[in-house]
C-alpha positions as CSV (number, residue, x, y, z in Angstrom):
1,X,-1.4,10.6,121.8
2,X,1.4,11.8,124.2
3,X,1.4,15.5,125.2
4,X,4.0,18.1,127.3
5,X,1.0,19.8,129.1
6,X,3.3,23.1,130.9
7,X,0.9,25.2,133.5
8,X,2.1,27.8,136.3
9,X,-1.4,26.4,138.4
10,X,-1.7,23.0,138.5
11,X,-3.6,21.5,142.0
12,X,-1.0,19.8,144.8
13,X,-1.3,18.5,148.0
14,X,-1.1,21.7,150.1
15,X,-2.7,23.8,147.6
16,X,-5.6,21.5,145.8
17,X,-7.9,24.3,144.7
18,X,-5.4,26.0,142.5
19,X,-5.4,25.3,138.9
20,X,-8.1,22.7,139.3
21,X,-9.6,23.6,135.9
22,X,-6.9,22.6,134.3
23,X,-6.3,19.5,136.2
24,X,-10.8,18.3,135.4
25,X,-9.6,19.3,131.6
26,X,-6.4,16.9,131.2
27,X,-8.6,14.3,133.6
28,X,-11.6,14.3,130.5
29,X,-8.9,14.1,128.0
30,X,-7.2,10.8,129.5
31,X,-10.2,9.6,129.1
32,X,-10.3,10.0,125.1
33,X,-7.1,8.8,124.9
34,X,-4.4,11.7,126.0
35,X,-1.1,10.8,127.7
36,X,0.1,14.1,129.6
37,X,3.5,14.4,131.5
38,X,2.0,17.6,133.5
39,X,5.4,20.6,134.2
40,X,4.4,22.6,136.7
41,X,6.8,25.4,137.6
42,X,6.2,26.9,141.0
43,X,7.7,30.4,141.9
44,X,10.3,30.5,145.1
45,X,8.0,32.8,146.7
46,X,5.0,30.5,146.2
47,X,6.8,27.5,147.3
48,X,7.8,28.8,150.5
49,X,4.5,30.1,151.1
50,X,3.0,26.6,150.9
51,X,5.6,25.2,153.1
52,X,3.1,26.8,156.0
53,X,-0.1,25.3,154.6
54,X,-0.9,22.3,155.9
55,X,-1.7,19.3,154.1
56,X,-4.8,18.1,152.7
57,X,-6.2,15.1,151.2
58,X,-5.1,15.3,147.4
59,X,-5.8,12.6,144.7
60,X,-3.1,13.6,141.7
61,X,-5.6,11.2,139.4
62,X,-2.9,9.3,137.8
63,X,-1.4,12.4,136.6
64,X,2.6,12.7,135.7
65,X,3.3,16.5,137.4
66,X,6.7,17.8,137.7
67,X,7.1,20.8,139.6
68,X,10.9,22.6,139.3
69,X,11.3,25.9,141.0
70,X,11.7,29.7,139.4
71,X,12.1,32.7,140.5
72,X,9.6,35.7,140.6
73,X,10.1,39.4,141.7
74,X,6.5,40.8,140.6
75,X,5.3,42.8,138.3
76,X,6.5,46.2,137.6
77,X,10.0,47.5,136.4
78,X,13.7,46.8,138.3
79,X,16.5,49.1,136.9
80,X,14.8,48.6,133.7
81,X,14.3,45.1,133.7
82,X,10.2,44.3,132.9
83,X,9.6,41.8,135.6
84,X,7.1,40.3,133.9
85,X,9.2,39.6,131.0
86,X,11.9,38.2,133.4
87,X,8.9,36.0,135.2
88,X,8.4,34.3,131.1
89,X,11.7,33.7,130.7
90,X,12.8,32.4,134.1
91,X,9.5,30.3,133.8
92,X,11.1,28.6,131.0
93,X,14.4,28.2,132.5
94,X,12.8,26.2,134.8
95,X,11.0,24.2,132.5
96,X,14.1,23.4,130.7
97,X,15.3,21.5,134.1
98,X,13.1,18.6,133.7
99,X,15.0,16.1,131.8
100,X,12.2,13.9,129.6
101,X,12.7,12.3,126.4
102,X,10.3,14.2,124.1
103,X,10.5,11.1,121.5
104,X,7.1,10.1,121.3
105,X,5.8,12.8,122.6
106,X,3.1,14.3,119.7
107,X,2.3,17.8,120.8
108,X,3.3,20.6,122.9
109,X,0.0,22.9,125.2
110,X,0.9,26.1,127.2
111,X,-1.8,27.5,129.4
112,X,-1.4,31.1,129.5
113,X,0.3,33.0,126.8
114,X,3.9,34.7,128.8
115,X,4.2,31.6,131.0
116,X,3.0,28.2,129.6
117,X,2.5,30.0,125.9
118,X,6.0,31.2,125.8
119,X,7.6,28.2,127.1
120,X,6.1,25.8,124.6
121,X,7.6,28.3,121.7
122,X,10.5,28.2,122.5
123,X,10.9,24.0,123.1
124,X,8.8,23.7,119.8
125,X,11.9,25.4,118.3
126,X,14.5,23.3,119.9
127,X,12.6,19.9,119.7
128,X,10.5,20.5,116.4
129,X,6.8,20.0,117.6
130,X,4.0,21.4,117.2
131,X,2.7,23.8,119.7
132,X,-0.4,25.1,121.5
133,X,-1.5,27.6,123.7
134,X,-4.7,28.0,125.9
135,X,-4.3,31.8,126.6
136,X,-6.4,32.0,129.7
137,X,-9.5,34.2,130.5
138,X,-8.3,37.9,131.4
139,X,-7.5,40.4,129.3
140,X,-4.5,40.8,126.9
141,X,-3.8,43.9,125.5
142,X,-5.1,46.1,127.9
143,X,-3.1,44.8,130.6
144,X,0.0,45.0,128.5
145,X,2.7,47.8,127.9
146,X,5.0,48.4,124.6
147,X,7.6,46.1,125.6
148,X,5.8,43.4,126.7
149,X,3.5,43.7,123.8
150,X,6.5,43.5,121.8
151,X,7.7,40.4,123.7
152,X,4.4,38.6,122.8
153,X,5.0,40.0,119.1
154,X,8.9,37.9,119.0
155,X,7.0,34.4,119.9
156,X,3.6,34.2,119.5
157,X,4.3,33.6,115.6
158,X,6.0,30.6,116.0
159,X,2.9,28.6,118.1
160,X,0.7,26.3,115.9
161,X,-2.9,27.2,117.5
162,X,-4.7,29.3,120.2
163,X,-7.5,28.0,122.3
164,X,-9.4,31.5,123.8
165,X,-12.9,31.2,125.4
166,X,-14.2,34.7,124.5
167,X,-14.9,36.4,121.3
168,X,-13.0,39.3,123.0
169,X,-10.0,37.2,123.6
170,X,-10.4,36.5,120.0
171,X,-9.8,39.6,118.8
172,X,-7.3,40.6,120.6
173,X,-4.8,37.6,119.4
174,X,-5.6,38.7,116.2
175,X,-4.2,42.3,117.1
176,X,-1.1,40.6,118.2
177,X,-0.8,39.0,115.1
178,X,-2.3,35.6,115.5
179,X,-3.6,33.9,112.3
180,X,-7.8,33.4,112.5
181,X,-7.3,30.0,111.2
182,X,-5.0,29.2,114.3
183,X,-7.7,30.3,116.6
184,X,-9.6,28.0,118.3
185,X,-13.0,29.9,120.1
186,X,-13.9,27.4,122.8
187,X,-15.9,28.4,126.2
188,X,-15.2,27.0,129.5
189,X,-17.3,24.2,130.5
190,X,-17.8,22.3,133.9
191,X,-18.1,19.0,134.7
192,X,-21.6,18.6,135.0
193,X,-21.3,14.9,137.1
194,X,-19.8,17.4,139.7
195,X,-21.4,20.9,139.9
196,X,-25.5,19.8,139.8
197,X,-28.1,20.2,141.6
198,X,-27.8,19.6,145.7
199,X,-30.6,19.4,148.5
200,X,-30.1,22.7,149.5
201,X,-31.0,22.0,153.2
202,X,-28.7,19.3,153.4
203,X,-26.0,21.1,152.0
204,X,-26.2,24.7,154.5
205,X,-26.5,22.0,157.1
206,X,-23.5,20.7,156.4
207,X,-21.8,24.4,156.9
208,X,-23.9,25.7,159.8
209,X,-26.4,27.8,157.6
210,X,-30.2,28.0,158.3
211,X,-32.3,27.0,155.9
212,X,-34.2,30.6,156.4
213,X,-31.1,32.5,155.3
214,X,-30.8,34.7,152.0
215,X,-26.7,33.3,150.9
216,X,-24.8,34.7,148.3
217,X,-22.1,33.1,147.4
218,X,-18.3,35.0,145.6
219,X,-16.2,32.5,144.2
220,X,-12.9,34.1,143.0
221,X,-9.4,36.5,144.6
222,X,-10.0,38.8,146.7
223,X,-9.0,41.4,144.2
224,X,-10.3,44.6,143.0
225,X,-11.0,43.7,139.3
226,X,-13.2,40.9,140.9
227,X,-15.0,43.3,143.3
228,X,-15.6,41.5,146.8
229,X,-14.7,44.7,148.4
230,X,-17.9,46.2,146.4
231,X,-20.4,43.5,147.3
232,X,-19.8,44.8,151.0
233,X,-20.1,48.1,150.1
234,X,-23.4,47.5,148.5
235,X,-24.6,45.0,151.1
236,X,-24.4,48.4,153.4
237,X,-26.4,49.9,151.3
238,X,-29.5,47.6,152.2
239,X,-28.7,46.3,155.5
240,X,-30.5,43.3,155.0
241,X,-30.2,39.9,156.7
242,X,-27.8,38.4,154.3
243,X,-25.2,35.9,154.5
244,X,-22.0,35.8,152.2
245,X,-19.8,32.9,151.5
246,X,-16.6,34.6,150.2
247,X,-14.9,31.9,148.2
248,X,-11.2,32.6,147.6
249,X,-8.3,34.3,148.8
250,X,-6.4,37.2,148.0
251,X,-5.2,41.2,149.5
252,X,-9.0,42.2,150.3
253,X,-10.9,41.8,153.6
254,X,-14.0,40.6,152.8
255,X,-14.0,39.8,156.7
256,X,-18.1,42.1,157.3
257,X,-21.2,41.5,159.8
258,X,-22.2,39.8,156.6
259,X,-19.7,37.2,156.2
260,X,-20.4,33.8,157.2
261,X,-17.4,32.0,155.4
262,X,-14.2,33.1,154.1
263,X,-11.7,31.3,152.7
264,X,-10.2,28.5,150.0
265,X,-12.6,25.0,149.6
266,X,-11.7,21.9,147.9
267,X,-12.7,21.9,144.1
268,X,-14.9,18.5,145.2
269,X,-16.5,20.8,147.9
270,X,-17.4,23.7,146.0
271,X,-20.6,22.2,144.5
272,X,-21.5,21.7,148.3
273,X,-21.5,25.7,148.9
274,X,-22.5,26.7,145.4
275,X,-25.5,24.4,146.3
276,X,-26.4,26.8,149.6
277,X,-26.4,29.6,148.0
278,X,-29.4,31.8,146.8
279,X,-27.8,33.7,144.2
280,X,-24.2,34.0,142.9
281,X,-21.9,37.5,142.7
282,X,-19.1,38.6,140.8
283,X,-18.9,42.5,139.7
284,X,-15.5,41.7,137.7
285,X,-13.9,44.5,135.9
286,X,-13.2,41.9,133.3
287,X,-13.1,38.6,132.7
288,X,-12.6,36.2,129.6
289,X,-15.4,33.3,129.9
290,X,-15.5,32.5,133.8
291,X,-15.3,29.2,135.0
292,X,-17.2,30.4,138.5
293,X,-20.1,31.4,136.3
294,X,-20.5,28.1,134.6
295,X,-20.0,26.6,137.6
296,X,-22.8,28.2,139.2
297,X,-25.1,28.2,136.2
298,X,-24.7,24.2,136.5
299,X,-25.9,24.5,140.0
300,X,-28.7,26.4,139.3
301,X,-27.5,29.1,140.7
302,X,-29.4,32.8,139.6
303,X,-25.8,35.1,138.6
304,X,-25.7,39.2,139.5
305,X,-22.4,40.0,137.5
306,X,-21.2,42.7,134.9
307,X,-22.5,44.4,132.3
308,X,-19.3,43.8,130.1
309,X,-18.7,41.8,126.7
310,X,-17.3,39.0,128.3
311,X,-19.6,38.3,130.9
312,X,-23.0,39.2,128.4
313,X,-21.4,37.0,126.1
314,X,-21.9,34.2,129.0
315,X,-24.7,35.1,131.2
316,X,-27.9,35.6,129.1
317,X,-31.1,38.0,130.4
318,X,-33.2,34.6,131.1
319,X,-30.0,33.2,133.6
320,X,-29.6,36.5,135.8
321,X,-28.9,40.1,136.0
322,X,-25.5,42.3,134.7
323,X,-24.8,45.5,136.4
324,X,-22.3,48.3,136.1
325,X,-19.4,46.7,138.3
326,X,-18.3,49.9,139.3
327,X,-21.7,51.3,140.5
328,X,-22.3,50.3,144.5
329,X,-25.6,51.3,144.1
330,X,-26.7,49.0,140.7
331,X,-24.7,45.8,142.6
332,X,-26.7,47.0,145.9
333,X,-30.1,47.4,143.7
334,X,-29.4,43.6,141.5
335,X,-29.4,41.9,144.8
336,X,-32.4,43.7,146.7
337,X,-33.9,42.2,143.3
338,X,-33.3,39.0,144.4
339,X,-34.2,39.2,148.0
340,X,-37.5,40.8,146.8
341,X,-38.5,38.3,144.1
342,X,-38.3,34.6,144.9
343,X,-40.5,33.7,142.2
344,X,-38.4,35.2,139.4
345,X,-35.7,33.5,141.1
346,X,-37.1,30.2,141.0
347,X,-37.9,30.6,137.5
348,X,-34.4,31.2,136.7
349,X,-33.4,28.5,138.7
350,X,-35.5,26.2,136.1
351,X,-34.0,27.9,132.9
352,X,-30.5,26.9,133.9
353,X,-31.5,23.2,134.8
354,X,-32.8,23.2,131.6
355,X,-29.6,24.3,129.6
356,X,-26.7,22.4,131.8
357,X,-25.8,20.5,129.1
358,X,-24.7,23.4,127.1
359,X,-22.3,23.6,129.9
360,X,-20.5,20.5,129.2
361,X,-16.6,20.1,130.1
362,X,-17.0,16.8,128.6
363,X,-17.7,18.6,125.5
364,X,-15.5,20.9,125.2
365,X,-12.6,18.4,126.0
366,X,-13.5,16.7,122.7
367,X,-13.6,19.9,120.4
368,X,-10.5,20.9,121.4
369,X,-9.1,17.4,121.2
370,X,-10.6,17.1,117.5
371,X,-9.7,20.9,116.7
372,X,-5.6,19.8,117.6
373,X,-5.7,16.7,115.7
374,X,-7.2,18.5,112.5
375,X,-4.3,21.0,112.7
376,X,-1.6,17.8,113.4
377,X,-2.6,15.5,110.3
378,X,-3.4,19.4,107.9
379,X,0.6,19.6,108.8
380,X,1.9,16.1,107.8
């Protein structure tokens, strides 16, 4: 079964940690029989910023990617022009430059709705295939205004099937006018032959931690929906001996007298620092179902995050403790927790070991797989 897989992140050889969720998705579904040809547009801005990365070990997996170029001017408004409307359409403009013969190929699969989502609308128009669209993990409405709700409105009728992780997410492409039978609810999952359990004193060796330290580990942007800024703030608060590995990049200085590590890791080395970590932090604003979560969870790692839908849709009471992300004081209070009770950590610890499976990327691949060749043959 051939597929047109289109993604704005997608993993290359000077940036290897971005998109790599999608990349571990399409690598499980080879393996059930998918053929992707991977298009990866990559905005001018982008492009020239990883012109001063340097390069690093990358293994494309066998992977067709094509990567044409598009331009990008934020988000916002210019002389009435909605630049995030412009960013969709100039998206597909660039998709449209890669010349394949779509013959033989069986589906279309967007990931995100205005980039990947729109794109494959508007080829399964010209070419006549059937089209899908995983819409991501943040927030939809919310983040939207009138015009480009009403952009999302002119296309998102014509697209086969939606694949959202959240109940939330659910709901909200059913406000924007998305058929329930269309909708595909399917969680993020992890592959669990990576992200396990680690010797923990091997792994802070490998890093420079001691094996006395109390790490907490923020995998994510250094933005303020995803809060790194307020796990210093709180870590003032208690002015314990704590160590932070600050996963990600981004705006915000995380650099603090707490920070041991900051910066991007390979996806293959993430388990590595998951694995040194006591407990794991995210006080997102909002979320849709997290892959840093599951990724933790499959490490055994003990989660302090939000008391929001999303996130109490993932993160049960037995598998760690939600918070008001907006409070310094409950973020400051869930990790003195923590520090204070080993024990109940532990016992966490041995809750998530026993539910990894549930976890499954492996799983997930073949629902979705199943779920798109259900809608394909109820068409013919």
């Amino acid at each position: 079964m051939k597929a047109v897989i289109i993604t704005p992140n997608f993993p290359g050889q000077k940036t290897p940690q971005v998109g790599s969720f999608v990349q571990q998705l399409l690598i499980e579904w080879v393996k059930i029989g998918l053929e992707p040809l991977v298009i990866n547009p990559i905005s001018v801005p982008n492009f020239f910023r990883a012109l001063k990365g340097k390069k690093r070990s990358f293994n494309s997996v066998g992977l067709k990617v094509k990567r044409p170029l598009y331009l990008t001017f934020g988000t916002g408004y210019f002389f009435g022009l909605n630049l995030k409307i412009f960013k969709s359409l100039s998206f597909y403009f660039a998709v449209k430059l890669i010349k394949e013969d779509l013959d033989e190929v069986t589906f279309l699969y967007g990931k995100f709705l205005l980039t990947g989502g729109y794109s494959v609308a508007r080829l399964k128009s010209m070419h006549n295939l059937p089209a899908f669209v995983d819409i991501g993990e943040s927030t939809l409405v919310e983040s939207l205004d009138p015009k480009e709700l009403e952009f999302i409105k002119s296309f998102i009728k014509h697209l086969d099937g939606f694949i959202c992780v959240s109940h939330k997410l659910k709901l909200e492409l059913l406000d924007l006018g998305a058929n329930e039978e269309d909708i595909l609810l399917a969680p993020n999952g992890v592959n669990l032959d990576k992200f396990k359990i680690l010797d923990k004193g091997e792994c802070r060796r490998k890093i420079g931690l001691q094996e006395s330290n109390f790490v907490i580990i923020f995998v994510g942007n250094f933005i303020e929906r995803k809060g790194p800024n307020r796990i210093i703030e709180a870590l003032n608060l208690l002015n314990l001996d704590i160590k932070v590995l600050f996963i990600g990049q981004g705006p915000i200085n995380v650099d603090s007298k707490y920070t041991f590590f900051q910066g991007t890791v390979l996806n293959d080395e993430l388990p590595i620092y998951l694995n040194c970590a006591d407990l794991f932090i995210l006080p997102t604003l909002a979320e849709g179902n997290c892959n840093a979560i599951n990724e933790a969870k499959a490490c055994g790692l003990p989660i302090l995050s939000s008391d929001i839908p999303e996130i109490k849709e993932q993160v049960s009471i037995n598998e760690g403790v939600l918070v008001n992300p907006l409070s310094i004081e409950e973020i400051a209070d869930g990790i003195n927790f923590f520090y204070n009770n080993p024990l109940q950590k532990e016992k966490i610890k041995k809750n998530l070991i026993g539910k990894r499976k549930n976890l499954s990327l492996q799983s997930r691949v073949q629902i979705i797989d199943k779920w798109i060749k259900f809608k394909l043959e109820s068409k013919c």
